[in-house]
N, C-alpha and C positions, 0 to 999 in steps of 0.2 A: 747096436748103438751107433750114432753118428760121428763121425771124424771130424771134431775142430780143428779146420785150416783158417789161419792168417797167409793172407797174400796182396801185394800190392795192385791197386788197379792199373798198373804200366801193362802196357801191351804184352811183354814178355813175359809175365808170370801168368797172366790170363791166356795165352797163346799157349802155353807149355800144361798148363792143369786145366784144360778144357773139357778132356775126355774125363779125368776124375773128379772133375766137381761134376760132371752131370749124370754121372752112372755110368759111361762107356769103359770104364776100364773090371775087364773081370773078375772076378774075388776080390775087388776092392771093396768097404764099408761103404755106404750113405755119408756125404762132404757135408758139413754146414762151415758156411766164409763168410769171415769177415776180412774185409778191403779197408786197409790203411798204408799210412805211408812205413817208409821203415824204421822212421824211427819214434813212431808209436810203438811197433810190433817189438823194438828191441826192447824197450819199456815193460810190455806185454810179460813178454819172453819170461823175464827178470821173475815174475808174479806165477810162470807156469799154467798162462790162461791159457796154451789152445795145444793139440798134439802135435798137430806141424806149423810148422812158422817158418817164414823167410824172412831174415835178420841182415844184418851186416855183418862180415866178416871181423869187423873192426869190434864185436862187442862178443867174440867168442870168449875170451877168454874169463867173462861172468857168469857163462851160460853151461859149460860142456856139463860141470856139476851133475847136471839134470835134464839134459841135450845127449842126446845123439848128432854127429852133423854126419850128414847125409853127403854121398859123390855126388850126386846128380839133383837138376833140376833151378841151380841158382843160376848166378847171374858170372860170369869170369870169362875174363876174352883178350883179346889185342885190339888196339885202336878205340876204345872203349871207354879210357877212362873221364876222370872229373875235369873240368873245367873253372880256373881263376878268370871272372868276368870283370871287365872294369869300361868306367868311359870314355876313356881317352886314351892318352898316350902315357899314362903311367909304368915305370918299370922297377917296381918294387912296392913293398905294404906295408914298409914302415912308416909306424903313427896312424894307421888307416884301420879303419871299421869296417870289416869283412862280416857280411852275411853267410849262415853256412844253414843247409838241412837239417843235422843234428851232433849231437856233442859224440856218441859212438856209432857213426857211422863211418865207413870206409871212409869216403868223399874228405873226412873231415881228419882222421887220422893219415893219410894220406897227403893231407894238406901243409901237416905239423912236422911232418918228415921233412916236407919240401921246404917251409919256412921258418924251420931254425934257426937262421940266422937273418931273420929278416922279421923278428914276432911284429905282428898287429897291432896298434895301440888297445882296440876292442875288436870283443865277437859278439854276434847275436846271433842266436837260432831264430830261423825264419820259417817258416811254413814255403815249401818248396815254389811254389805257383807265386808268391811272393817277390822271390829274388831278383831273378831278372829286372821285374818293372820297379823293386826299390833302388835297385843300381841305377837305372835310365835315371829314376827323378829324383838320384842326389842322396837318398837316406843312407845308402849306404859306398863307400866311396868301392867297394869289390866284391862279388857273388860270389861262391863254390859252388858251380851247379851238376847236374848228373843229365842222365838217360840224355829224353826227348829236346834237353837245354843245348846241346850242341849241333843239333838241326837248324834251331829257332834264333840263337841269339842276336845273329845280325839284322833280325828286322826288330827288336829292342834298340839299335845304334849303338851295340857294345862291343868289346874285341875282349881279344883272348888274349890273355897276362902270359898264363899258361897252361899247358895242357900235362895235368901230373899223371895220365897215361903214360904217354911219350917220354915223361920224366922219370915214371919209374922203369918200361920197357927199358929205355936205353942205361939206366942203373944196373938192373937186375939181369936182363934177359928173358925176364918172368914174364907171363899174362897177368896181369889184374886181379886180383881177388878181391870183388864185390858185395854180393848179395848169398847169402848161404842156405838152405834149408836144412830144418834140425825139427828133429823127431822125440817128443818127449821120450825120456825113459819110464820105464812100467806102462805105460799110455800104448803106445804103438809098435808094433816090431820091427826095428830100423832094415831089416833086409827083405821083408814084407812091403813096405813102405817105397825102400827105394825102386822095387820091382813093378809097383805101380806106377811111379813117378815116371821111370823109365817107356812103360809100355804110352803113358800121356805123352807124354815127349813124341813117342814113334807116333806114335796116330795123328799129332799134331802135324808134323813132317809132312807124312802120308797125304793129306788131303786140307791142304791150309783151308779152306775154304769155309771145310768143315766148323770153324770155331769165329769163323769172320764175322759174324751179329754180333757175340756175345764180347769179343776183343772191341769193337768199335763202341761198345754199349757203356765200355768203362774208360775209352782212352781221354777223357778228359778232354775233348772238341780237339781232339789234335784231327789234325786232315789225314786223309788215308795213304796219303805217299810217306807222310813222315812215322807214320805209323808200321807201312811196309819196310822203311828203314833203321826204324828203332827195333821189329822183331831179328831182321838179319844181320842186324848190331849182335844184340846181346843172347841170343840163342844159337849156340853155337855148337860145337861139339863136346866143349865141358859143359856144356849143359845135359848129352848124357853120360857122362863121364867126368871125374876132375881128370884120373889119369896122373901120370906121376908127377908133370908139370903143371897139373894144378892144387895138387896137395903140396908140391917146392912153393908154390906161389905165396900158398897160405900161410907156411911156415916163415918162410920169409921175411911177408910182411910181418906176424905176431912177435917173430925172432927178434926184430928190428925198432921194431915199437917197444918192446919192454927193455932193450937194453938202451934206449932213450929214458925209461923211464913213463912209458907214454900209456903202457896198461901193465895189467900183472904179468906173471912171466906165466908161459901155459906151454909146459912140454910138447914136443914134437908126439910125443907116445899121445896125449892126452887129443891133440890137433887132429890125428889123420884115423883114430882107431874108433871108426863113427860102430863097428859091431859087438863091441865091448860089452 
């Protein structure tokens, strides 16, 4: 039978399961994908539509139930993270209407950390591809944006409020915890899975070249240089590995957000024990 994966069409999730959506990876099953944003997929998730998904770290603590999350293969890094866009010279988002990707996504709970003390007058979910040009032409007085948006945004004529990367690096000391991969339970066998994921990763490494059509086929008209800088962004080395400091990451963040009040509380045991 064929392995239902969800995966974003950003360069980096197409980059890294190249070899196993097409068959290169060995004792893997037959991939059918479907390509959404993430927070379709966290939506998804909720519903138990596909065996792997790449989620938001921000939405595990609805999902482990019936999740495995997997070390490898997501999105977690330094220098990496979300960006508050705006068009001028604003320094602060009170009373303002901030656009965001989605309501549990990182980007977004990341945000709420940052702007505690500053709430928004409104949010609106926006459809990513969206933000940028709604901030240019006024709809929205500030964006949240992610990935390929911190290449781009100065030829929209917007700056950066702030960068809650930087914001949370220098908090924490942690990398980012972004994008997750999780493994249905009964569906897939998560050390089976991550053994794959891992071997896509190396062959990805091995010979970039090799997956160059099929990454440029979904980057959504991004030009090839930013696209070369969005995979060396967000594929890194927790992408085959979290490693200790990217399970602290995770913890962290989900530790931090619930004793905000911001999601449910979800044990460290329940966070990092993807073999369970």
């Amino acid at each position: 039978m064929a392995l239902s994966l969800a995966i974003s069409p950003c360069p980096n999730d197409t980059f890294v399961f190249d070899a196993l959506v097409h068959g290169r990876v060995p004792g893997a099953p037959p991939v059918e994908v479907t390509y959404a944003d993430v927070d379709v997929t966290n939506t998804a998730a909720e519903r138990g539509a596909f065996d792997l998904v790449k989620v938001s770290y921000a939405a595990l603590p609805w999902l482990l139930d019936d999740y495995h999350l997997l070390p490898c293969g997501g999105a977690l890094g330094r220098g990496c993270g979300p960006l508050v866009l705006t068009r001028g010279d604003r320094t602060d988002l009170s009373g303002a209407t901030v656009a965001v990707p989605g309501e549990r996504t990182t980007a977004y709970l990341l945000f709420r950390l940052w702007a505690a003390d500053q709430a928004p007058a409104r949010i609106e979910v926006v459809p990513f591809h969206e933000i940028m040009p709604g901030v240019a032409a006024g709809r929205y007085d500030a964006g949240l944006v992610i990935h390929e948006a911190r290449f781009t945004y100065p030829r929209h004529g917007l700056t950066a409020l702030v960068d809650l990367g930087e914001w949370w690096e220098g908090d924490t000391g942690l990398p980012i915890p972004l994008g997750a991969i999780l493994a249905r339970k009964g569906a897939v066998d998560p050390m089976e899975a991550a053994a794959w994921i891992r071997e896509s990763v190396r062959q990805a490494w091995a010979d970039p070249e090799v997956s160059r059509e099929y990454v440029l086929a979904h980057a959504q008209e991004m030009e090839p240089d930013v696209v070369d800088r969005h995979i060396g962004l967000y594929v890194n080395e927790f992408t085959a590995d979290l490693g200790e400091a990217g399970f602290a990451a995770v913890e962290a963040l989900l530790g931090r957000a619930a004793d905000a009040g911001l999601v449910p509380q979800t044990s460290s045991s329940r966070a990092t024990a993807w073999t369970s």
